[in-house]
C-alpha positions in Angstrom: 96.8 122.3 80.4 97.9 119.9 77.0 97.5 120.8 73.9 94.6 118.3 73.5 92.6 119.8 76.5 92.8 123.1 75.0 91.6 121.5 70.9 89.8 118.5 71.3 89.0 118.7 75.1 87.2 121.8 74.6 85.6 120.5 72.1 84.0 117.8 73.3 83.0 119.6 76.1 81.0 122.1 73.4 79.7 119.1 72.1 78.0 117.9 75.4 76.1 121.0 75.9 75.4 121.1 72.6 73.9 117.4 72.9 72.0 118.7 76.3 70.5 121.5 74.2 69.5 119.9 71.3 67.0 117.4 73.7 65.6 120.8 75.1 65.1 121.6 71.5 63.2 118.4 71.0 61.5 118.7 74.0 60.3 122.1 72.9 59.3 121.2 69.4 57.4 118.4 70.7 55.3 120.3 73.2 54.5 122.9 70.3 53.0 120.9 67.7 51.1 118.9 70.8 49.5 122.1 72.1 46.0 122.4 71.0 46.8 125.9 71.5 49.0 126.2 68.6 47.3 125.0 66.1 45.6 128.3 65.7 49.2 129.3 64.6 50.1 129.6 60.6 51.5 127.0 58.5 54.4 129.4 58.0 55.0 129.7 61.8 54.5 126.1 62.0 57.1 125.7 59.2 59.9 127.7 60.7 59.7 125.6 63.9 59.7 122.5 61.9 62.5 123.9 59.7 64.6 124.9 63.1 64.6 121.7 64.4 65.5 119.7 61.1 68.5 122.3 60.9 69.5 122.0 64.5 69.3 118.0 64.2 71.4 118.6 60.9 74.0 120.9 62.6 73.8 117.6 65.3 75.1 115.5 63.1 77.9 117.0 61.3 79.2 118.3 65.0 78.9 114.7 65.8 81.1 113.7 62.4 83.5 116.6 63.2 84.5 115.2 66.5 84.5 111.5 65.5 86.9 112.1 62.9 89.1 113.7 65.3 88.8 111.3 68.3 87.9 108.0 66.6 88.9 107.8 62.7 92.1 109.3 63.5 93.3 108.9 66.8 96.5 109.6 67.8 97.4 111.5 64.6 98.1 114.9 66.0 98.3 116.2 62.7 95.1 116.3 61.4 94.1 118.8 64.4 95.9 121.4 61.8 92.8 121.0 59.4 88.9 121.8 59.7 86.5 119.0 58.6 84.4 119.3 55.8 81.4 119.0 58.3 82.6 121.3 60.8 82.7 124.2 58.5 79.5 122.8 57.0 78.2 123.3 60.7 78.5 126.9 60.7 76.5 127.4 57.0 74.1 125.5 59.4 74.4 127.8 62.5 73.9 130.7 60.1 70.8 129.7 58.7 68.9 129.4 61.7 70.1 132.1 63.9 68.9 134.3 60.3 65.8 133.1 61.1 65.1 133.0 64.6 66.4 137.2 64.4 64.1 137.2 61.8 61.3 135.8 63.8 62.0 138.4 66.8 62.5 141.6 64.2 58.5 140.6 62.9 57.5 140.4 66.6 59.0 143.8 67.1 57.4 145.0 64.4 54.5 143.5 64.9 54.0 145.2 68.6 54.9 148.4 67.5 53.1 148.7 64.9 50.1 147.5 67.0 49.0 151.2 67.8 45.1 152.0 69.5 44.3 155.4 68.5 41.4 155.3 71.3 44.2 155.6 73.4 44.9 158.7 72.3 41.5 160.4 72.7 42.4 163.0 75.3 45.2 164.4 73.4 45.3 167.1 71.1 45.6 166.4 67.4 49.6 167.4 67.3 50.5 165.4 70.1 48.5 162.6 68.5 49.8 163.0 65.3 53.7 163.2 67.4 53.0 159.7 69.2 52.1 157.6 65.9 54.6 159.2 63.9 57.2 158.3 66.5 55.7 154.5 67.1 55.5 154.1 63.0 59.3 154.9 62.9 59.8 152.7 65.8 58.3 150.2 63.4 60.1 150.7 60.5 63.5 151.6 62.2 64.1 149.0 64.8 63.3 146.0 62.2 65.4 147.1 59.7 68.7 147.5 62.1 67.8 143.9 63.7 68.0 142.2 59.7 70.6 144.5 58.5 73.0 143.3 61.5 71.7 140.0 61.6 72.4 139.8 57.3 75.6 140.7 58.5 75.9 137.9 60.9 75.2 135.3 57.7 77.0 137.0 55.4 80.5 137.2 57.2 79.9 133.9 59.1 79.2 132.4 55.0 82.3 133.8 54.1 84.5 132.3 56.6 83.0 128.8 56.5 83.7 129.2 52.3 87.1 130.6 53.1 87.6 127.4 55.0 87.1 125.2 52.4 89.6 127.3 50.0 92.5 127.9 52.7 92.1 124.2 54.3 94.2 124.5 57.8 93.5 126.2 61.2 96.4 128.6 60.6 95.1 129.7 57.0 91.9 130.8 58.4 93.8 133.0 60.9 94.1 135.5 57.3 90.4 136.1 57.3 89.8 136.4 61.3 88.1 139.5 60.6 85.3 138.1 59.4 84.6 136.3 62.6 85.3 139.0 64.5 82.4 140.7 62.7 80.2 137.7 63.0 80.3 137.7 66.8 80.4 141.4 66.8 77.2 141.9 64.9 76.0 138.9 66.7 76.1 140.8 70.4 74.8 143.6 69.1 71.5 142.2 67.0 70.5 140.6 70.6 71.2 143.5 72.2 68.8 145.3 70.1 66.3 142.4 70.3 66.1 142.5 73.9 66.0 146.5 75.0 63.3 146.6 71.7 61.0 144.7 73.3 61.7 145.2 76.8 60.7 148.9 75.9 57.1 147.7 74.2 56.6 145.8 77.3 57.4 148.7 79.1 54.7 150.5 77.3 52.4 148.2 77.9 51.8 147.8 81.4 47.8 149.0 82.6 48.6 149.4 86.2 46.7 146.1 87.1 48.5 143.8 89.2 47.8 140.7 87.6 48.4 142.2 84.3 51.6 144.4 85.5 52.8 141.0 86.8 52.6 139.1 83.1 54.3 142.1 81.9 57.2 141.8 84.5 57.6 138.3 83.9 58.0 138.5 80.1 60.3 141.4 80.6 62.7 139.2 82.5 62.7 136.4 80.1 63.1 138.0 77.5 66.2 140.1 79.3 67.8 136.7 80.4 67.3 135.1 77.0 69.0 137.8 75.2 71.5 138.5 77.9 72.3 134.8 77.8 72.9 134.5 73.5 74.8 137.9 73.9 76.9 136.6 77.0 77.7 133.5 74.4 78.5 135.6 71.6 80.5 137.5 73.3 82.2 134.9 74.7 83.0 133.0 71.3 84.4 136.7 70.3 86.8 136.8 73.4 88.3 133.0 73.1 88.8 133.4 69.3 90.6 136.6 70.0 92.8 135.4 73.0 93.1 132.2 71.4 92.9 131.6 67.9 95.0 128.7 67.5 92.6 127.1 70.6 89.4 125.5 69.8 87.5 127.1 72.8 85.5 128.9 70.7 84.8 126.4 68.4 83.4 124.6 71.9 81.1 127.8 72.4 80.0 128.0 68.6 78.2 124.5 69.1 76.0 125.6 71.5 75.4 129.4 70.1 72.6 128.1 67.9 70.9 125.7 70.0 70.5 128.9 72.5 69.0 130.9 69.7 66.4 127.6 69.1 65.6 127.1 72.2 64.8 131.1 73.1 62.3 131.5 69.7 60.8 127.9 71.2 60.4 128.8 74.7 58.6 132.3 73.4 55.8 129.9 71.6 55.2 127.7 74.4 54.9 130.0 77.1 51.9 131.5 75.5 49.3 129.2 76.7 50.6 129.8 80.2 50.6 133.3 79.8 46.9 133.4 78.2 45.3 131.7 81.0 47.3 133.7 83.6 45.9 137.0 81.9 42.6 135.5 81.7 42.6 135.0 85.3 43.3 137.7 86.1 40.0 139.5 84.8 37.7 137.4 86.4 39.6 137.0 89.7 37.7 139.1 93.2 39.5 139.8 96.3 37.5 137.9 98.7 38.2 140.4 101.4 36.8 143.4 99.1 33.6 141.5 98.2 32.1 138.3 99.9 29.3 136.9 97.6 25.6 136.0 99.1 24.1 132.9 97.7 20.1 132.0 98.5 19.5 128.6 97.1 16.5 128.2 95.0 14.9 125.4 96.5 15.2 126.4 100.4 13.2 129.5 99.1 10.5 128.2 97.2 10.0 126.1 100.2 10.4 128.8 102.8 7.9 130.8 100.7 5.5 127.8 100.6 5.8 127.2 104.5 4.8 130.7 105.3 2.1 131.1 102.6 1.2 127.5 104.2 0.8 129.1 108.0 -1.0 132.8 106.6 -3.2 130.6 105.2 -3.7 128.6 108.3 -4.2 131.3 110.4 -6.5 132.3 108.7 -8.9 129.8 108.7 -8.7 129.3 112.4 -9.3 133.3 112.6 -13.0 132.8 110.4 -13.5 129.8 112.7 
């Protein structure tokens, strides 16, 4: 494999996917605001989505600058592969903003659902071991949030730091001084999903009513939100591995372009699949086994005329019987 394979091959290649996503990412912010569904949503929900996409369409464009500096502007002039761009380090400023805020999003949701506690549920139990459940779900509440920002403030902060460094040191090799800080980044990265994901595949967990229909919602959420997280973490991690085998390789860099996008498209794909969802549980109330109960219908009008043909021949008969 050439040098160029391994820096601006890999790249490019990042760049791709990173293209592929950001149409997804359309796509999906699209089909959000055009739901009628969502427009029961708050202006500050509605904001974040719209602030997403303007900073993934941002992040876009200076990834689109990076590379064309290197394979356009200055082609053939190996050299310049020894410095960062001013908009590829501007790209990860980017990339930390919106993953903030997409962890931010999820941490609200889990604390939303846990603190969503139905004392009626709770009825049958004496006061201690009511007074034991809440006290444990309100902890929940407050706990699990608050590791979810603190790593993902982490994330931004040492993520920040690098990109800044960047600017001060100028070359590849420089930044090789403050490696630790992106070996943070991705660390506290893997880990913030991780605790995204097993949080609230534990309230969904909690939340199944032994109802098929409903058990069945419950499954299905469980796995997307498993293969969301699994798949930002497996990214993450990824970007943490290539940076660490190969530093001086842009491989990572490759990976880093599409990290975001994955983050984007996972809060996106939560909002849109509501609808879906809705109307699934809805269903499912309403919704008879035909085998356990077959309805009997009598139509109105054959009745009323039935009844008048047979209060029509009583009264026939009898006439004919005074006759």
């Amino acid at each position: 494999m050439s040098m160029l394979d391994e820096t601006l091959g890999a790249s490019f290649l990042g760049m791709l996917a990173a293209a592929i996503l950001y149409g997804v990412t359309s796509v999906q912010t699209f089909l959000y605001f055009n739901d009628v569904g969502n427009r029961r949503d708050s202006c500050v929900l509605k904001a974040t989505v719209a602030f997403l996409w303007i900073l993934d369409t941002i992040h876009m464009a200076f990834t689109t600058h990076g590379l064309y500096f290197y394979l356009v502007t200055n082609f053939g002039k190996f050299e310049v592969l020894l410095y960062p761009t001013w908009s590829m380090l501007a790209g990860v400023y980017v990339t930390a903003l919106s993953d903030l805020t997409v962890r931010a999003f999820f941490a609200k949701r889990v604390y939303i659902c846990e603190a969503d506690f139905d004392w009626r549920q709770h009825t049958s139990l004496n006061i201690l071991s009511t007074l034991t459940v809440c006290g444990e779900k309100r902890f929940l509440a407050r706990f699990l949030p608050i590791v979810i920002m603190a790593l993902s403030l982490v994330v931004f902060a040492f993520a920040f730091g690098f990109a800044s460094k960047g600017y001060v040191l100028k070359t590849f090799k420089g930044l090789g001084e403050v490696s630790a800080m992106l070996y943070i980044s991705f660390s506290g990265a893997v880990a913030a999903d991780a605790v995204i994901a097993v949080s609230l595949c534990t309230l969904l967990v909690r939340s199944r009513t032994g109802f098929k229909r409903t058990d069945s919602i419950v499954t299905f959420l469980m796995a997307f939100t498993i293969n969301t997280g699994l798949l930002t973490s497996i990214c993450a991690l990824a970007c943490l591995v290539t940076y660490t085998l190969w530093p001086q390789k842009f491989i990572f860099m490759g990976l880093y372009f599409a990290l975001g996008k994955l983050y984007i498209n996972s809060l996106l794909a939560s909002l849109n699949t509501r609808g879906a969802l809705r109307n699934q549980g809805r269903g499912g109330v309403i919704t008879v086994p035909t085998q356990v109960l077959t309805p009997i219908e009598f139509p109105i009008k054959d009745t009323e005329m039935e009844m008048s043909r047979s209060k029509g021949s009583r009264g026939d008969t009898e006439q004919n019987g005074e006759k």
